[in-house]
C-alpha positions as CSV (number, residue, x, y, z in Angstrom):
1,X,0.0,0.0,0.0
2,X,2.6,2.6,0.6
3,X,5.2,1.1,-1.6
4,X,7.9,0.9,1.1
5,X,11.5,0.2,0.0
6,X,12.2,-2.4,2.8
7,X,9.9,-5.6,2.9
8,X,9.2,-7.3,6.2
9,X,10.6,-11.0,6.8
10,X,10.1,-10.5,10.7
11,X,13.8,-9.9,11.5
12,X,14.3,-7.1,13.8
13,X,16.3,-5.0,11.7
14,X,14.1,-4.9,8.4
15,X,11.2,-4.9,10.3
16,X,11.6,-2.1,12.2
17,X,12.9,-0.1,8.2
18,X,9.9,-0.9,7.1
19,X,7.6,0.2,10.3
20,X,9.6,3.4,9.8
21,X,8.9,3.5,6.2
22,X,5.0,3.3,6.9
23,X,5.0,6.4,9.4
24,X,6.8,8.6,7.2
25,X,3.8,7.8,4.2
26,X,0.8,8.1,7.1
27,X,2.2,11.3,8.3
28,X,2.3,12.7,4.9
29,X,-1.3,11.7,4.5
30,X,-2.2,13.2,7.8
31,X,-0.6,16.5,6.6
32,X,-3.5,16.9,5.1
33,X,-5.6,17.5,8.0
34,X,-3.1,20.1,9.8
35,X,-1.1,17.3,11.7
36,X,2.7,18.2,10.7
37,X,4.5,17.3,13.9
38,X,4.9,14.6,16.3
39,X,3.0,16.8,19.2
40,X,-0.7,17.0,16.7
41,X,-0.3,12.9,16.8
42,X,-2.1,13.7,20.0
43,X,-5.0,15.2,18.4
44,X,-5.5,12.6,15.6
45,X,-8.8,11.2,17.4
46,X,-10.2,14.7,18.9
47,X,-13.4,15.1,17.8
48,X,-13.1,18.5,15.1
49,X,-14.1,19.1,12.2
50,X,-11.4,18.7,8.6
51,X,-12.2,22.5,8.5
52,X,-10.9,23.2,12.0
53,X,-8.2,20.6,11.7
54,X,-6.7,22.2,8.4
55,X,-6.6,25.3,9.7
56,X,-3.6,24.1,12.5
57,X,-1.6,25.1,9.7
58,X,-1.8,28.5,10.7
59,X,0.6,28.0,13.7
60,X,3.3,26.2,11.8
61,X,5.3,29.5,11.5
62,X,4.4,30.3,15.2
63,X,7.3,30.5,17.3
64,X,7.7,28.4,20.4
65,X,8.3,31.5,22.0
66,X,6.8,34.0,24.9
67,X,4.5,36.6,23.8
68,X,1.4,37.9,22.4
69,X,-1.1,36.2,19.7
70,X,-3.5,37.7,17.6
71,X,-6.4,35.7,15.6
72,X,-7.1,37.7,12.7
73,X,-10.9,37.8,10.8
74,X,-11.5,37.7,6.8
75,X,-11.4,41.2,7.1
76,X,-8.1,42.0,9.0
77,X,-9.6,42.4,12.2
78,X,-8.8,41.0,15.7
79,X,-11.1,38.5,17.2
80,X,-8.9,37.6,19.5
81,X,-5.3,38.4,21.6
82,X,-4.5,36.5,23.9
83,X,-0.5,35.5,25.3
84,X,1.4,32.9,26.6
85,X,4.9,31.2,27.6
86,X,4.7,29.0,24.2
87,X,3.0,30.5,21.7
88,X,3.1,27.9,18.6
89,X,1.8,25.1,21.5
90,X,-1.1,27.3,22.7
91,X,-2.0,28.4,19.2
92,X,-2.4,24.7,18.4
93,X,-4.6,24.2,21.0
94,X,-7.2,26.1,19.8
95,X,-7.7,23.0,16.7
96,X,-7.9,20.3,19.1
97,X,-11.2,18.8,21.5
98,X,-9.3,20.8,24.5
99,X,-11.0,23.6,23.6
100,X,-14.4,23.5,24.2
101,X,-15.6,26.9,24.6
102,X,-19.0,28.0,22.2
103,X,-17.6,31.6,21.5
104,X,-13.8,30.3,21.0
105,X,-15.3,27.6,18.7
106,X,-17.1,30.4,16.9
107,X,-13.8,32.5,16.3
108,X,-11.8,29.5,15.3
109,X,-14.2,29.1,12.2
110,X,-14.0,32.6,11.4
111,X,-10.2,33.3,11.8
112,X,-7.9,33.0,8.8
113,X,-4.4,34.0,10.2
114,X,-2.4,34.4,13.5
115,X,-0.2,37.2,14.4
116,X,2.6,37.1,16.9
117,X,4.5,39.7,19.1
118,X,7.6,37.7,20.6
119,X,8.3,39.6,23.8
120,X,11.6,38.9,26.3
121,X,9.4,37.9,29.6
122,X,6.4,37.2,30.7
123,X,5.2,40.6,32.7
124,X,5.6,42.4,29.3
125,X,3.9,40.0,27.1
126,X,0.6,40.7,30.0
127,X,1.0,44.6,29.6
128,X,0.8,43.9,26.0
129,X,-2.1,42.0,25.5
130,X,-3.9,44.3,28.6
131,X,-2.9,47.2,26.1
132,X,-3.9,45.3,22.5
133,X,-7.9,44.5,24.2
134,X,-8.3,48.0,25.7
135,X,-7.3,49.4,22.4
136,X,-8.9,47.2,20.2
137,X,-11.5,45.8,21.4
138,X,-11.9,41.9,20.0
139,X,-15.1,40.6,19.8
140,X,-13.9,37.5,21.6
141,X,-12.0,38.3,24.3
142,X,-14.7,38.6,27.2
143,X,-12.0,39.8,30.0
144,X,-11.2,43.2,28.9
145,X,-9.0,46.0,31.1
146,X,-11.9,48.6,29.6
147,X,-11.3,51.3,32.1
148,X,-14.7,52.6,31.7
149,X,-15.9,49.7,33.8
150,X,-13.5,50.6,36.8
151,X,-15.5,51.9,39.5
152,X,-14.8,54.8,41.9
153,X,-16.5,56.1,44.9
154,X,-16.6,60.0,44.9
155,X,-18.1,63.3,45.9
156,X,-20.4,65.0,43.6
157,X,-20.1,68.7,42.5
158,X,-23.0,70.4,44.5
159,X,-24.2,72.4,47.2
160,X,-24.2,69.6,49.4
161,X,-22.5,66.8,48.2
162,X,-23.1,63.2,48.3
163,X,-21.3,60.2,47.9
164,X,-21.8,58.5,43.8
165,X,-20.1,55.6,41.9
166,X,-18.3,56.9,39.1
167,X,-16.6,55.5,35.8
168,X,-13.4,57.9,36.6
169,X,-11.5,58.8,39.4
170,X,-12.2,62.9,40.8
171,X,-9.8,65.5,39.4
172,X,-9.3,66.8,43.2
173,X,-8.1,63.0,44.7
174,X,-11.1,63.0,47.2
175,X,-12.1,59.8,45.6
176,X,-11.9,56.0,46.4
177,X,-10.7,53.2,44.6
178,X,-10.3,51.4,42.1
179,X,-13.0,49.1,43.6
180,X,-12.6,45.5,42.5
181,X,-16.4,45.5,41.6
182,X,-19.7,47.5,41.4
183,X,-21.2,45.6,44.2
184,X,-17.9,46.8,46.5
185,X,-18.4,50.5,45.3
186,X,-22.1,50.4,46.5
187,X,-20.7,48.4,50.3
188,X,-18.1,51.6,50.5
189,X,-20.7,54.2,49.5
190,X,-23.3,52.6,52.1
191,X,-19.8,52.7,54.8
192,X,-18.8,55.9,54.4
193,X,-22.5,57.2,54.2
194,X,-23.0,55.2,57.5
195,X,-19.8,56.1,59.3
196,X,-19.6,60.2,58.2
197,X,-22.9,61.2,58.0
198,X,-23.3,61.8,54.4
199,X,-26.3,62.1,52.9
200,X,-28.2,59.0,51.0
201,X,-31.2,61.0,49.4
202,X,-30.3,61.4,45.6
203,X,-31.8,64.5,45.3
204,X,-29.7,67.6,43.8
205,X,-30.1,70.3,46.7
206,X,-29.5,74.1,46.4
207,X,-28.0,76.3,49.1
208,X,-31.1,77.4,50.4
209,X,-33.9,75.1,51.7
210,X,-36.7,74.2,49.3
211,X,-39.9,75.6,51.4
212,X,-41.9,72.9,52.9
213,X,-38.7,70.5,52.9
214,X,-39.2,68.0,55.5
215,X,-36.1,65.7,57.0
216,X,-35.8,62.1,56.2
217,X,-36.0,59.5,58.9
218,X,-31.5,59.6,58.7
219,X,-32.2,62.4,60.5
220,X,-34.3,61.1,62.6
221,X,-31.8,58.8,63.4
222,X,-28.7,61.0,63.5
223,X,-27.5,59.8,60.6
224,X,-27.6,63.3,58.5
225,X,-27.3,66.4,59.6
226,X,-30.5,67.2,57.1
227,X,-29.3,70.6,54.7
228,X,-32.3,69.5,52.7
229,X,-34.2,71.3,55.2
230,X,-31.5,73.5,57.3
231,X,-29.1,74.4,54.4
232,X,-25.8,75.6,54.9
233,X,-26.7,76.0,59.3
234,X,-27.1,72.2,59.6
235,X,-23.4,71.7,59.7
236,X,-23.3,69.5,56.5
237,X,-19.9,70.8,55.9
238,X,-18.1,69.4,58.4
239,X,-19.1,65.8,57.7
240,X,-17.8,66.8,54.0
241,X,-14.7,67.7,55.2
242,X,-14.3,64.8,57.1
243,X,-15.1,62.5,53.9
244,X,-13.1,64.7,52.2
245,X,-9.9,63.5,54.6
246,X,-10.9,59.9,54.7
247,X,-10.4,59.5,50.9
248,X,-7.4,61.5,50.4
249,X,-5.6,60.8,53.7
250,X,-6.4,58.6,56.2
251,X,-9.9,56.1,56.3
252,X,-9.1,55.1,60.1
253,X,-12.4,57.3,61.1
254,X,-14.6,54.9,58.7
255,X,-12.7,51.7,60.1
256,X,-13.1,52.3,63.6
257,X,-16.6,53.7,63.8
258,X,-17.8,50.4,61.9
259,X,-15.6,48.1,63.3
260,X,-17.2,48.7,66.8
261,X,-20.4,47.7,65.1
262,X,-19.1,44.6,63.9
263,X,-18.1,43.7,67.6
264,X,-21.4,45.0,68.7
265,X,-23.3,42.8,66.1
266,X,-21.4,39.5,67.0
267,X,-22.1,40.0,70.7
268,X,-25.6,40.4,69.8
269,X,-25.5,37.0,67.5
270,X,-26.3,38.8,64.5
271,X,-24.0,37.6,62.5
272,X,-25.5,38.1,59.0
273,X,-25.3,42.1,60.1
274,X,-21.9,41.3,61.2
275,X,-20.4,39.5,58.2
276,X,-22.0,42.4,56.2
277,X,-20.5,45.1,57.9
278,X,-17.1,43.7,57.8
279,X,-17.7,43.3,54.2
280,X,-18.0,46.3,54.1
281,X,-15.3,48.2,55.8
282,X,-13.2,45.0,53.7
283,X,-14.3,47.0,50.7
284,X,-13.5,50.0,51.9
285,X,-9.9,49.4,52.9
286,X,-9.1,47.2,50.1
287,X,-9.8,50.1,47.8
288,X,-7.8,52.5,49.9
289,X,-4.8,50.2,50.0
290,X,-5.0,49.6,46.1
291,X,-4.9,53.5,45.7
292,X,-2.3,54.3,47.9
293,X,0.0,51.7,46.2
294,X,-1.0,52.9,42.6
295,X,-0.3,56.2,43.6
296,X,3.3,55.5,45.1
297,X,4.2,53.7,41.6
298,X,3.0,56.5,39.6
299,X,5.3,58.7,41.9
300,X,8.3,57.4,40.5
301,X,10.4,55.6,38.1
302,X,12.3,52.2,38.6
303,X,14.2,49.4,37.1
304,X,14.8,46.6,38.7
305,X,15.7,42.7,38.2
306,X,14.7,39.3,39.0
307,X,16.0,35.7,38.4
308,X,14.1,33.7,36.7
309,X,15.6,30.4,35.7
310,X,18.8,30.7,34.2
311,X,18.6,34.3,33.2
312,X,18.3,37.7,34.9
313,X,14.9,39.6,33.7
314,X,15.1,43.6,34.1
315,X,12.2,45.7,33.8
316,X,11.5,49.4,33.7
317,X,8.3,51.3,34.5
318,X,7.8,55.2,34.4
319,X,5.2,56.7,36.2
320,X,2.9,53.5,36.3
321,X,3.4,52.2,32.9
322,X,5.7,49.4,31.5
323,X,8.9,51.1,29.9
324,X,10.2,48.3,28.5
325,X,11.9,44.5,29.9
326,X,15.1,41.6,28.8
327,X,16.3,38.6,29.4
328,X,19.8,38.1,29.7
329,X,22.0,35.6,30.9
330,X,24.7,38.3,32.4
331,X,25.6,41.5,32.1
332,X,22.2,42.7,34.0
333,X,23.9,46.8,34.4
334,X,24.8,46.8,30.8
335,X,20.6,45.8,29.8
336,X,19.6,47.6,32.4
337,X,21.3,51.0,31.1
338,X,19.2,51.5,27.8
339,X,15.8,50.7,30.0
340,X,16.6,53.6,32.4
341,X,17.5,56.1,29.4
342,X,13.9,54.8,28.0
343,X,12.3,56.6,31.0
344,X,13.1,60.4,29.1
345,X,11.6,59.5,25.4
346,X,8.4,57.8,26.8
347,X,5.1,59.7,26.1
348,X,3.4,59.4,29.4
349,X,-0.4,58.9,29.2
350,X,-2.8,57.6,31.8
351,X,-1.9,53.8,32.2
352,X,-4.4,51.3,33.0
353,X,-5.4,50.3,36.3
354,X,-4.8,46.2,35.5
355,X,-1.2,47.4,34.0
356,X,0.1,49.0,37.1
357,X,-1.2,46.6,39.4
358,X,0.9,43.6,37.5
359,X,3.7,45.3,37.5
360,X,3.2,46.0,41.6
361,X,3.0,42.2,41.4
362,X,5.6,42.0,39.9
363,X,7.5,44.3,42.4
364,X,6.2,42.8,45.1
365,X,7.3,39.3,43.9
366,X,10.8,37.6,46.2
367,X,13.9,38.0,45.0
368,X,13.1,41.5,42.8
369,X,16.0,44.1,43.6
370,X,15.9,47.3,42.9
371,X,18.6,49.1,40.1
372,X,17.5,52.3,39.9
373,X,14.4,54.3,41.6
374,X,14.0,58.1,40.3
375,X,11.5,59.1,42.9
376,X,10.2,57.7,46.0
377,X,8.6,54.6,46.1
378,X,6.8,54.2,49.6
379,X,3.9,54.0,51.7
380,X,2.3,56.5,54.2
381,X,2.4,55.7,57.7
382,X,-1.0,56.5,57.7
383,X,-2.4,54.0,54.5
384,X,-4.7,51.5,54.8
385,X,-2.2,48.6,54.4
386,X,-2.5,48.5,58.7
387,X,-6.2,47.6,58.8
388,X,-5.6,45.1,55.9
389,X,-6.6,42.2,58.3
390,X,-10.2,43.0,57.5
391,X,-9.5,42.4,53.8
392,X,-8.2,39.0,55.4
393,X,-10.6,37.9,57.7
394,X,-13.4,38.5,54.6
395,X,-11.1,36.4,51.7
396,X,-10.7,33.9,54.3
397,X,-14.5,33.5,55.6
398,X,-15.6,33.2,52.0
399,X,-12.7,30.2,51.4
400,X,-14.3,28.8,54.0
401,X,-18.1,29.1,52.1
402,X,-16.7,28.1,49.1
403,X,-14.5,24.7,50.4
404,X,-18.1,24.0,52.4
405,X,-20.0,24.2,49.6
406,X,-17.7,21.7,47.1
């Protein structure tokens, strides 16, 4: 059948020729269906289509490299970016049964090429990608660093101001976050309305009293100092001002007031009203903490270095974003050098929030050291890292919920 050279007369030798002989002509066959190395063997009895399986082609000429991919439409356009440590293995993935995702499956049929961005380590290969969704927007990729979906907790531009979830941080700094979701921005807004007295009615009030205003039942409850109906002699301010402090400087004010409730709540067995509060004022100082260090990064400008296997990785950032990374096996000063000169020809623009928080991981990570910091690169003694056990004692009660409920 496939005309081998070598015919069998079961010694080991020629048998073994002519077994050889036979997988050379099958994998030429298979070739036909996208299976051109010994790795697709693996795939031969996956359940996808001859469409799907011919298109594996398309990561022949990817290389088994770090970086960034691309999936490309009939049209040009992106589908899909997505990155990894071995970009022609991962791209092959995406023909196989492995992937069983609808919308994937959907964008495999429609994509006609793959683009690759080789990049020197991993952190830089992440800012990438984080970069490549927010500015283009694939149709496929579902986790997005879209920084219109960020929330914020600030004060509104009024009279009397009131507490609001915003898509953007103030222009003042009297603002709190980046929250990690919309249902933590509405917990902070419903602790720092709780704990400072700022008003909860949505209304938009002028300086002077609307005639026949009457007080809400906050009021009532010494919750609000009521300007609705007493105006600029109900002492509003000063409950402003005091917001005003907790999100620029110091939240310890919000923290102790609800933290005694949380104590009070437990004593009292109520420990729905309990958990919730410390959810809370978790919420609260978990956004504080995430803006303090943020704002320490953008501060200042570093390179610095980390093993990582048999090579030394330096990277720079300027002012929150990524400057630029390498990988060498020695001679770390000599790659650090052009990084640091980097730091005066980059066009600074607003980084994204998921951008500077991996390269703080990255910071943050054992065994980084420092090479060069323009700047200072610190923390108040005043942030919110000291009342971080609250963030704790909330990540570990809901391990606890979730191990229960597998």
């Amino acid at each position: 059948m496939f005309g081998t050279r070598v015919t069998p007369n079961h010694r080991a030798l020629e048998d073994a020729r002519a077994t050889g002989e036979i997988l050379h002509g099958m994998l030429e066959r298979l070739a036909a269906f996208g299976i051109t190395h010994r790795a697709d063997l693996e795939t031969l009895r996956d359940p996808v289509s001859d469409k799907v399986r011919r298109k594996a082609t398309m990561a022949d000429a990817v290389p088994a490299k770090p970086g960034v991919y691309t999936f490309r439409g009939p049209r040009g356009e992106r589908l899909y970016v997505g990155t990894s440590k071995n970009l022609r293995s991962r791209v092959k993935s995406y023909f196989t049964k492995a992937e069983t995702r609808r919308p994937i499956r959907e964008m495999i049929d429609l994509a006609v090429s793959v683009d690759t961005v080789v990049c020197p380590t991993e952190l830089e290969a992440n800012v990438l990608e984080v970069r490549m969704i927010n500015e283009f927007r694939p149709r496929y990729n579902r986790r997005s660093a879209r920084p219109e979906r960020t929330p914020w907790v600030r004060l509104t531009d009024e009279a009397f101001p009131r507490l609001v979830v915003s898509r953007s941080a103030a222009a003042d700094g009297a603002d709190l976050g980046p929250l990690r979701s919309a249902a933590d921005a509405r917990r902070a807004v419903e602790a720092l309305q709780h704990a400072l007295g700022v008003r909860t009615c949505t209304t938009r009030l002028t300086k002077t009293p609307r005639q026949g205003a009457r007080a809400c039942i906050q009021f009532d409850l010494g919750r609000c100092a009521a300007p609705c109906v007493l105006g600029a002699e109900s002492g509003y301010a000063a409950a402003i001002d005091a917001t005003r402090d907790a999100l620029r400087t110091d939240i310890s004010p919000v923290v102790d007031a609800l933290a005694g409730e949380v104590a009070a709540h437990a004593l009292a067995e109520e420990f729905e009203r309990a958990a919730d509060t410390r959810d809370a004022i978790s919420a609260v100082v978990d956004a504080a903490e995430r803006a303090g260090r943020l704002a320490s990064l953008r501060a200042c400008k570093i390179v610095a270095v980390r093993r990582v296997d048999d090579a030394w990785e330096p990277v720079s950032s300027a002012r929150g974003m990524l400057v630029g990374s390498a990988r060498v096996r020695s001679g770390v000063w000599d790659a650090a050098a052009p990084l640091r000169r980097a730091w005066d020809t980059l066009e600074i623009g607003g980084a994204l929030v998921e951008e500077q928080e991996m390269i703080l991981r990255w910071l943050e990570r054992p065994g980084v050291r420092l090479l060069h910091v323009d700047g200072e690169w610190s923390s108040p003694l005043t942030s919110a890292g000291r009342h971080h056990r609250w963030v704790d004692a909330r990540r570990r009660d809901h391990e606890q919920v979730a191990q229960s409920a597998r």
